[in-house]
N, C-alpha and C positions, 0 to 999 in steps of 0.2 A: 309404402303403407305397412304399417307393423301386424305382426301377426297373432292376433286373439283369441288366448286359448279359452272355451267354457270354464265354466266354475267346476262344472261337473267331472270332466277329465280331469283339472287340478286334483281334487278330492278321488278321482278312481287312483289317480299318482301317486296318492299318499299313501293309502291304502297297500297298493302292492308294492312299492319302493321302500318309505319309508321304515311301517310301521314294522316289516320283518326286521328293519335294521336295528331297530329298537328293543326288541324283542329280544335280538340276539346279543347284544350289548347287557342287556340287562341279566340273561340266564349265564353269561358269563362271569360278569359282577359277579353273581352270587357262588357260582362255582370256585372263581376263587376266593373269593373271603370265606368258604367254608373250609378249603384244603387248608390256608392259612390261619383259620381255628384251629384246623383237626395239627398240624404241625406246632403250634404255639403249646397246644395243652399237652403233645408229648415231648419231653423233654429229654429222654432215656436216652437218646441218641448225644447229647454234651456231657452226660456225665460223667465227673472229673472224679478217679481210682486212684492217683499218685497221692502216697502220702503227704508229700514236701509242699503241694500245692493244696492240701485239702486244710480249711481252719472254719471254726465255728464265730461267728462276731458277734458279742454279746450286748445281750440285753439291755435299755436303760437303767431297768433294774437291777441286775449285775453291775455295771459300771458306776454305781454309786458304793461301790465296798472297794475299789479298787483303791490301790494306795502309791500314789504318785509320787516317790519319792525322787524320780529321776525325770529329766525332762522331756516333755511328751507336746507335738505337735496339738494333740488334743484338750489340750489346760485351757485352750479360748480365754475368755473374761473372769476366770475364778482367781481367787485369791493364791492358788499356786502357778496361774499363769503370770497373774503381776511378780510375785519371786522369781520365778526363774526369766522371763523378761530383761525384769532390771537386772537381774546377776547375769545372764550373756552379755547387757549391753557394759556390766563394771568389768566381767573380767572373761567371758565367752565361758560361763560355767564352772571355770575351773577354780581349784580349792588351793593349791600350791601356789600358784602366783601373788611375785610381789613385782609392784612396777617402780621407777624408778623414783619414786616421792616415797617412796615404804607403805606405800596401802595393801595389802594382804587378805589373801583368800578369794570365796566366791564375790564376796558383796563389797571387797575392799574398802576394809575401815582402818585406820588411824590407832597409833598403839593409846593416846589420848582415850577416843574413842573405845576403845577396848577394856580400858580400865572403868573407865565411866560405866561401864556396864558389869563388871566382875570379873574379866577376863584380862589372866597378868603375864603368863606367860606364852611370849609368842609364840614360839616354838611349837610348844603341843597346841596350841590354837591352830595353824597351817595343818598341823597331821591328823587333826580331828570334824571331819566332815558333819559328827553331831553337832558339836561345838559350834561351830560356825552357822548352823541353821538356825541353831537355838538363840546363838547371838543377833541374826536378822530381824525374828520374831519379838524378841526384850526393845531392841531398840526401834523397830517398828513402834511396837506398845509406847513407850517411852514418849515420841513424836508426836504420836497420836495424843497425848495426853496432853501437852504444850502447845499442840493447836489445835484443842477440842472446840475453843468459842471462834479458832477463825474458819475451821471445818463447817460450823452452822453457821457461820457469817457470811460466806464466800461462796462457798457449793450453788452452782445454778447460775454464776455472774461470770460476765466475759472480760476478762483481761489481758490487755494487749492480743486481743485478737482470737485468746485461746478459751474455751470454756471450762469453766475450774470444775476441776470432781475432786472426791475423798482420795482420790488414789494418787490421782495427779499432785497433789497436794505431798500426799506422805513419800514418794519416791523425789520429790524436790528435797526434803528433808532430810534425806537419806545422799544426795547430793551436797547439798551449801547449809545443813542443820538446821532446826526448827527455828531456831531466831531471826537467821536469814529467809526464811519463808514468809514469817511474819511481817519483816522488812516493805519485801515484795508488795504483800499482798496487802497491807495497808496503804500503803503507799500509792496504791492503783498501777503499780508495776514500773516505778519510776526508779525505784531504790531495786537493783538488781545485783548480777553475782553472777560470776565465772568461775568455773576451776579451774586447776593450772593446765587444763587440756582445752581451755575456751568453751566448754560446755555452760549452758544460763538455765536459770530454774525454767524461765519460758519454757525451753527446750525440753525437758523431762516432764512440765506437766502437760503439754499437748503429747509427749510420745506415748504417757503411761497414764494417758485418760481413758477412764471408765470400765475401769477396772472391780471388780465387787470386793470389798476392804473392808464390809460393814462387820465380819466376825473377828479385826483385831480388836480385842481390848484396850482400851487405853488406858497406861500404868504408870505414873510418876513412878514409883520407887523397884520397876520390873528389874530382874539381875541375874546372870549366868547362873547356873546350879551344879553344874555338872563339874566345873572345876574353880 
């Protein structure tokens, strides 16, 4: 026969069993989440004195004047992240290199290539770091301006699998030349192009898609200045 306890003793049970446990559960809570306030908001106890490790990290505001001239992890999707991007993956940044077809510098062009744009000797071309930036920029322009109707034709369409941007587009050009883009991209991706390193436009415009490109200019007749 089981054993039946009142309603009433349950309830007397509660009362002096439970309810201190409760109680005591709770004023504990609260004691610590208040030490661990009072500890949170003082902080005096980490504060770091060594010079070598102390720096200030600036502002959104401040980092809009900053001037990127060298390559920075933090160039994300801006238009000097697309340059130095494609220039690590032409020549890992470096301005001296020639590979063994004679492509030259950071972005490795072509002495063809070179002249096309106003730049005759090679020599001071390799030793001149402006030079060469200023050269990316003209011929950047240049591309842009040769496929400005397939840039508004194509932008936003999937080809062979990749989705085309402005970007992806001008760093193919700068790969297999704007004629060869056009090829492509007319074509619906049929009519392609390898370099002699088996690289395909495919390939450059899915790597250096969506990229913000919108501030080259685009300039049929853009040209070195500097030499």
């Amino acid at each position: 026969m089981a054993l039946q306890i009142p309603n009433n003793m349950i309830r007397s049970l509660i009362r002096i069993v439970v309810l201190p446990m409760v109680i005591l559960i709770i004023t504990v809570g609260f004691k610590v989440r208040e030490d661990a306030t009072t500890d949170q908001d003082d902080l005096s106890a980490y504060k770091v004195t060594e010079n070598d490790v102390c720096f200030n990290v600036p502002t959104l505001e401040e980092q809009r004047f900053f001037d990127y001239d060298m390559f920075s992890p933090f160039l994300g999707y801006s238009y000097l992240g697309f340059r130095e991007a494609l220039a690590f993956k032409e020549s890992q940044g470096r301005y001296t290199v020639v590979n063994q077809f004679g492509y030259m510098g950071k972005y490795q062009f072509g002495k063809a290539t070179l002249r096309m744009i106003g730049v005759y000797d090679a020599s001071d071309y390799l030793q001149s770091p402006e030079v060469q930036e200023e050269a990316f920029a003209v011929y950047t322009s240049r591309n842009k301006w040769v496929l400005r109707r397939d840039i508004n034709r194509f932008v936003g369409r999937t080809i062979n699998g990749v989705k085309v941007t402005e970007s992806g587009i001008l760093a193919a050009a700068h790969l297999a030349g704007p004629g060869n883009v056009k090829k492509y991209l007319r074509s619906g991706g049929t009519v392609g192009f390898n370099d002699a390193f088996g690289t395909s436009i495919r390939y450059y415009m899915r790597k250096f898609a969506g990229y913000d490109t919108s501030g080259v200019i685009a300039d049929k007749t853009a040209k070195v200045e500097r030499i």
